[in-house]
C-alpha positions in Angstrom: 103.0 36.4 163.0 102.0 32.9 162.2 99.6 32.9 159.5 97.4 30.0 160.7 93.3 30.7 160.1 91.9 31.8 163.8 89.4 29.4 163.9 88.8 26.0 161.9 86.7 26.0 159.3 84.4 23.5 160.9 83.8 26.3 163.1 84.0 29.2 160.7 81.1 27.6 159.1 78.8 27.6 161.7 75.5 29.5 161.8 75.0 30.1 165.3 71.2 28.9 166.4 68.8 31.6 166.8 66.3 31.2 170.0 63.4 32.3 170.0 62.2 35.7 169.9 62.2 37.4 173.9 59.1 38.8 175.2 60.8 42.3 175.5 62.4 42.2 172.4 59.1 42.4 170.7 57.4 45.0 172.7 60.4 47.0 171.8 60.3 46.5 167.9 56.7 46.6 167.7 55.5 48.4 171.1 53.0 45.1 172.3 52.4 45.4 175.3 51.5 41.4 176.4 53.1 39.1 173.4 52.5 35.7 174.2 55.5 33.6 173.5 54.7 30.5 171.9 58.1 29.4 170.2 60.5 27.8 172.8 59.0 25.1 174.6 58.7 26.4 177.9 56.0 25.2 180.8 53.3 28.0 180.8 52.4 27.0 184.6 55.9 27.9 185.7 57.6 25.8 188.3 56.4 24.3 191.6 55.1 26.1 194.5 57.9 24.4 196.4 60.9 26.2 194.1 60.2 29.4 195.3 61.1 28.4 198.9 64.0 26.6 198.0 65.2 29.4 196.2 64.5 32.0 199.0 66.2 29.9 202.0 69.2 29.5 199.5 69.5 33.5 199.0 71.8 33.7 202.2 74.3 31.2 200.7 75.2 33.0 197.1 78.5 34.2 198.3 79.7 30.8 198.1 80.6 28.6 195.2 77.8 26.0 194.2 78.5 22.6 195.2 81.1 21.6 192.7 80.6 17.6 193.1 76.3 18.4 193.1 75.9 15.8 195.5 73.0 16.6 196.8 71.2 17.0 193.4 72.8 13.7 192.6 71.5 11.9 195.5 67.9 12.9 194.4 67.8 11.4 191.3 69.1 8.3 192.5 67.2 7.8 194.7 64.3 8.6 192.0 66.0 6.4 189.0 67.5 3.9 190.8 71.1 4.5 189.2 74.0 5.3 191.0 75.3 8.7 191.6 78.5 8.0 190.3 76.9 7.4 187.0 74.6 11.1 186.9 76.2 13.6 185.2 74.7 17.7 185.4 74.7 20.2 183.0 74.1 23.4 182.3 70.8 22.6 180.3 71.1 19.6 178.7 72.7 21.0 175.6 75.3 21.4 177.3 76.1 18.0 178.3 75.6 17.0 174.5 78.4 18.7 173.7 80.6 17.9 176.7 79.9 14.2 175.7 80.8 14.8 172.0 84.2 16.9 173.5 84.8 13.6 176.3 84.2 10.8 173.9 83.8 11.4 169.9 87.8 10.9 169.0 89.3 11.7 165.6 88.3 10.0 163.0 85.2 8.5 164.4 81.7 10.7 164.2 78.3 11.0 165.0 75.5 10.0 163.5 71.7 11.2 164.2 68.9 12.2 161.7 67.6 15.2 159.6 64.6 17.2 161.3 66.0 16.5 164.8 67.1 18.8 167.6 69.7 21.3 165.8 72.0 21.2 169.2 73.6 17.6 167.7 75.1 19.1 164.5 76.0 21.9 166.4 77.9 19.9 169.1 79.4 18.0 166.5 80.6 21.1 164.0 82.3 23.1 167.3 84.1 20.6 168.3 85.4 19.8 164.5 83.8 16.2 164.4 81.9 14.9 161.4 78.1 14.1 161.8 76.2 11.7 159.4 72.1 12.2 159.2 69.7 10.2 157.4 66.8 11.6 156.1 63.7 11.8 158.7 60.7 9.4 158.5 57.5 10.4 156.8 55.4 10.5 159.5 57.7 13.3 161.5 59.9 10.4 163.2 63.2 9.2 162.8 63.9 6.2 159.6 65.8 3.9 162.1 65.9 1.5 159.3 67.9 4.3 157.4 70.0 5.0 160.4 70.8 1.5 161.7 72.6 1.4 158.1 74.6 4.2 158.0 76.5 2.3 161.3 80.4 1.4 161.0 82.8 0.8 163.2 83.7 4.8 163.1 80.0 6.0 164.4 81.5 6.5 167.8 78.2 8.3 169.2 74.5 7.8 168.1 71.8 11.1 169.4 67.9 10.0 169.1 66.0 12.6 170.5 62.2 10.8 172.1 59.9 12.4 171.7 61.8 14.0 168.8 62.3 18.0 168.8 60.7 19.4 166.6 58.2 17.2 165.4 56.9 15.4 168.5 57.0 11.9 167.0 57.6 9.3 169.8 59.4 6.2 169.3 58.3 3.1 170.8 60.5 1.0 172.8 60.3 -1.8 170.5 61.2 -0.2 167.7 64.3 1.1 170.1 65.4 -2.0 170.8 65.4 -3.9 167.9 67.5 -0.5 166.7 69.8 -1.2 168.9 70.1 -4.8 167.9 71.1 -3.9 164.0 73.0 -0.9 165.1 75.6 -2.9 167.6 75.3 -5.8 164.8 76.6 -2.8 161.9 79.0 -1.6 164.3 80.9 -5.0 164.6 82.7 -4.7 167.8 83.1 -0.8 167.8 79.8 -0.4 170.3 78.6 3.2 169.8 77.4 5.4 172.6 74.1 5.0 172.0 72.0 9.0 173.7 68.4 9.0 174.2 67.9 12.2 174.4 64.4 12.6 176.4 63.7 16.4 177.2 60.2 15.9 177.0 59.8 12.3 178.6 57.5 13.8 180.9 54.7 14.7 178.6 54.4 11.4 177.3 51.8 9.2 178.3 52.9 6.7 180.9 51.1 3.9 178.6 53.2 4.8 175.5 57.1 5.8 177.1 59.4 3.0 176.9 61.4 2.0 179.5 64.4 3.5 178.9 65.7 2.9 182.5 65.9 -0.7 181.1 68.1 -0.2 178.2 70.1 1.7 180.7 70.5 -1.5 182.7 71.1 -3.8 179.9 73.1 -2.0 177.1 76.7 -1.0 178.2 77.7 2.7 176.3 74.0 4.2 177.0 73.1 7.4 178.2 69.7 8.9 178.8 69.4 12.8 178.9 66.9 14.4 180.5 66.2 18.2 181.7 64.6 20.5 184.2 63.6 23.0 181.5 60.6 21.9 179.9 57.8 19.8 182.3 59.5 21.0 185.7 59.6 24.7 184.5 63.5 25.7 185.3 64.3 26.8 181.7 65.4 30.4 182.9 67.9 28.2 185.4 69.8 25.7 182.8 69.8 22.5 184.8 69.8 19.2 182.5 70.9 15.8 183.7 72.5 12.2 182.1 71.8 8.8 183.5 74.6 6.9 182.3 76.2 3.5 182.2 79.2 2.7 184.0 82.2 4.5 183.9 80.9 7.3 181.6 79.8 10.2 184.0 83.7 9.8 185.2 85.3 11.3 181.5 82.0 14.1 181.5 83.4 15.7 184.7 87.2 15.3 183.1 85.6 17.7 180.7 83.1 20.3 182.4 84.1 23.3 184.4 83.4 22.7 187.8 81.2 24.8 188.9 78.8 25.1 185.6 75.4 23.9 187.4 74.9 27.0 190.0 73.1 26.9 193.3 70.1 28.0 192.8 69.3 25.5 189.6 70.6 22.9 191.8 68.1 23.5 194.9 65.3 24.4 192.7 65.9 21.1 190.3 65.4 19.2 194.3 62.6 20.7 194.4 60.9 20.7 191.2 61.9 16.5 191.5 60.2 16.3 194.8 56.6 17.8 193.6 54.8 14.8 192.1 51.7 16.6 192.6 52.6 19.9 189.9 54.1 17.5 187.8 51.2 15.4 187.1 48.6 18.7 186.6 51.6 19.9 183.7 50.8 16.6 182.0 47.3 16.9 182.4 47.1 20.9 180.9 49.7 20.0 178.4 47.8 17.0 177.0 44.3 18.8 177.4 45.6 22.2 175.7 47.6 20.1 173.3 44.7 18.7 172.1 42.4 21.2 171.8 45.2 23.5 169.4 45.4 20.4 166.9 42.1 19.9 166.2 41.6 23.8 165.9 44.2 23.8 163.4 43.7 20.5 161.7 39.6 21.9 161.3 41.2 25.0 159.1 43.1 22.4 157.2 46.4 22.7 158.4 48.6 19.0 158.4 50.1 18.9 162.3 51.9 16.3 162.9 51.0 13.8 166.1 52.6 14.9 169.1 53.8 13.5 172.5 55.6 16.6 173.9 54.6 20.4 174.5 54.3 21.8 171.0 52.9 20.8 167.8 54.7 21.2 164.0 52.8 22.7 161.8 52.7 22.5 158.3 50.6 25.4 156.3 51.3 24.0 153.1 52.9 27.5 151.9 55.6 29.4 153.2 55.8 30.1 156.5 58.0 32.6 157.4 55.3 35.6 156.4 52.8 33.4 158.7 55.6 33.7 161.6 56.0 37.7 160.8 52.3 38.6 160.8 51.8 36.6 164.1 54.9 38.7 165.2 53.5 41.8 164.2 50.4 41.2 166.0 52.2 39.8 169.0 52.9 35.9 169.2 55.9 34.4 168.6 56.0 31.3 167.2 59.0 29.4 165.8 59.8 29.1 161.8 61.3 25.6 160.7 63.8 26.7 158.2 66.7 25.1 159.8 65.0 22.2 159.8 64.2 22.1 156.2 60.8 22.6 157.2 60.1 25.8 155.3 56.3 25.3 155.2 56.4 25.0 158.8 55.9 26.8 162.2 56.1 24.6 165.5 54.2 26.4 168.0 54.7 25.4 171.7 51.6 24.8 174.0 50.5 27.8 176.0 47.6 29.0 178.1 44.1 28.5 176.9 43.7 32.5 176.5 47.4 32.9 174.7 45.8 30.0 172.2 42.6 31.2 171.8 44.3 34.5 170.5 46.6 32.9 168.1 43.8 31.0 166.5 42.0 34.2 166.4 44.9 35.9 164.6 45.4 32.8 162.6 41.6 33.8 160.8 41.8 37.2 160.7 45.6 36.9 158.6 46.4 33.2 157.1 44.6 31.6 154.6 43.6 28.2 156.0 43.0 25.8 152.8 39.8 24.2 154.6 38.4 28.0 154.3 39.3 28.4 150.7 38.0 25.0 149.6 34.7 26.0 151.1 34.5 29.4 149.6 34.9 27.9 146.0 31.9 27.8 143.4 31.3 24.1 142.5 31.2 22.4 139.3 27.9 22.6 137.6 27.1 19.1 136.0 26.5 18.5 132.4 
């Protein structure tokens, strides 16, 4: 018997991420009836009106395969984006397409490079498929140092991952500051032209004044891909449908690499029609930015720091630890989502819900945490001599 280890120890060292907590899951530990889940991003509207007919007139056809070449799918977002189908690659959920371009493109001894406090699913991607990853350290206002990263550039960084707005702190990235990025990084790479991922799960919460154009970077910069999802605005995340807009000649190595069947009918009727309803799309942006609002300045009047945010969540920071915060929200019935991982320990990001599900975590939030704006109020002052 040979006496090899089973698995590498790139992968023997992985913690596997943990989701969020399931609604059921906590009525079982704790018998709530109605927890409100607040920790994983997801649209609290649901999807369009118009998925729920697609997905009943595509009930008769589940005893075939799914449309292995997702033409269809592909033709509606080229017709939305304006880049060829040939250069659209599906996944199931974005995540995975960041690991099926990490398998398709990061080689042996080249490796990715990203940032600290950014979506986990990177170092993940990297670690499983035994390729290095290099991070700098995040930005102080929640965003990503390009400065930082732009030097850690060689010819060896093979694959770059910025996630805009970033996941989890929300911090948007202008398109000026992308560019000249990109500038320095192709200038530190000398010759060796990284694949450059913008990763944009949350590109549809951001204002339309404030999102750069990354559909022109597309066009201009050769090695760029742009990944986007049907999970969060268009309210699919139960069906795992993420795209990538890519430049030339890249989608062709993802489907080298992808089973082929691993988008599945249903996600790829509903993601047509989620792309065709302008009309729900527009009142998500509208709640989200309305509700959004309202949960900062709630929390930033009981003297929590949040961190400005252009996606469907805020961070958090309670400045103590926040993992008992998390379990006594838990035990009273939302689930929120502690920032460990991130080295965020003082943290909680906590996704936007409905009015009434936020209304009751603020209300848990003064019965059981001490808010420092509270405490500062409550103290005796100084008498003067």
């Amino acid at each position: 018997m040979s006496k090899a280890p089973l698995v590498s120890d790139t992968v023997a060292a992985i913690i596997p991420p943990v989701p969020g907590k399931p609604i059921e899951e906590v009525t079982r530990e704790y018998g709530i009836p109605n927890p409100v889940k607040l920790a994983s991003n997801e649209n609290p509207l649901g999807p369009s009106p118009a998925v729920a007919q697609a997905i009943t007139e595509a009930l008769g056809t589940l005893n075939q395969y799914p449309d292995g070449a997702q033409y269809n799918l592909k033709r509606a977002l080229s017709r939305k984006y304006g880049v060829p189908q040939a250069d659209i690659a599906l996944g199931n959920g974005s995540n995975e397409l960041i690991s099926l371009l990490i398998q398709a493109f990061v080689v042996e001894g080249t490796h990715v490079l990203t940032s600290e406090g950014t979506f986990i699913a990177y170092q993940l991607g990297a670690h499983a498929n035994s390729r290095e990853i290099v991070a700098t350290p995040l930005g102080k206002d929640g965003g990503y140092d390009l400065q930082a990263m732009a030097a850690r550039v060689t010819p060896d960084t093979r694959m770059v991952f910025i996630a805009n707005p970033n996941n989890p702190t929300g911090a948007l990235i202008s398109e000026t500051s992308l560019r000249r990025f990109i500038v320095e990084m192709d200038k530190n790479a000398q010759g060796g032209q990284p694949i450059l991922v913008l990763d944009e799960a949350y590109h549809e919460y951001v204002d339309g004044l404030l999102r750069p154009n990354s559909l022109s970077i597309l066009s201009s910069r050769p090695r760029t891909v742009l990944l986007r999802t049907f999970s969060k605005a268009y309210g699919l995340a139960g069906l795992r449908c993420g795209y990538a807009l890519m430049s030339e000649g890249l989608a062709h190595h993802i489907n080298q690499v992808r089973t082929p069947f691993n988008v599945n009918t249903i996600a790829q009727v509903a993601a047509i029609a989620a792309l065709g309803d302008e009309t729900s799309l527009r009142r998500t942006f509208k709640f989200n930015r309305h509700n959004r609002e309202w949960l900062r300045d709630e929390l930033t009047k009981r003297g929590f720091s949040v961190t400005p945010s252009h996606a469907n969540f805020l961070l958090v920071d309670f400045g103590q630890e926040a993992m008992p915060i998390y379990q006594r929200l838990l035990e009273r019935g939302v689930i929120t989502r502690p920032m460990g991982v991130y080295g965020m320990p003082h943290s909680l990001r906590i996704s936007i819900g409905l009015p009434t599900e936020l209304q009751r975590l603020i209300a848990i939030i003064d019965e059981d945490v001490e808010c420092p704006q509270v405490v500062a109020k409550s103290r005796p002052s100084r008498s003067r001599a």
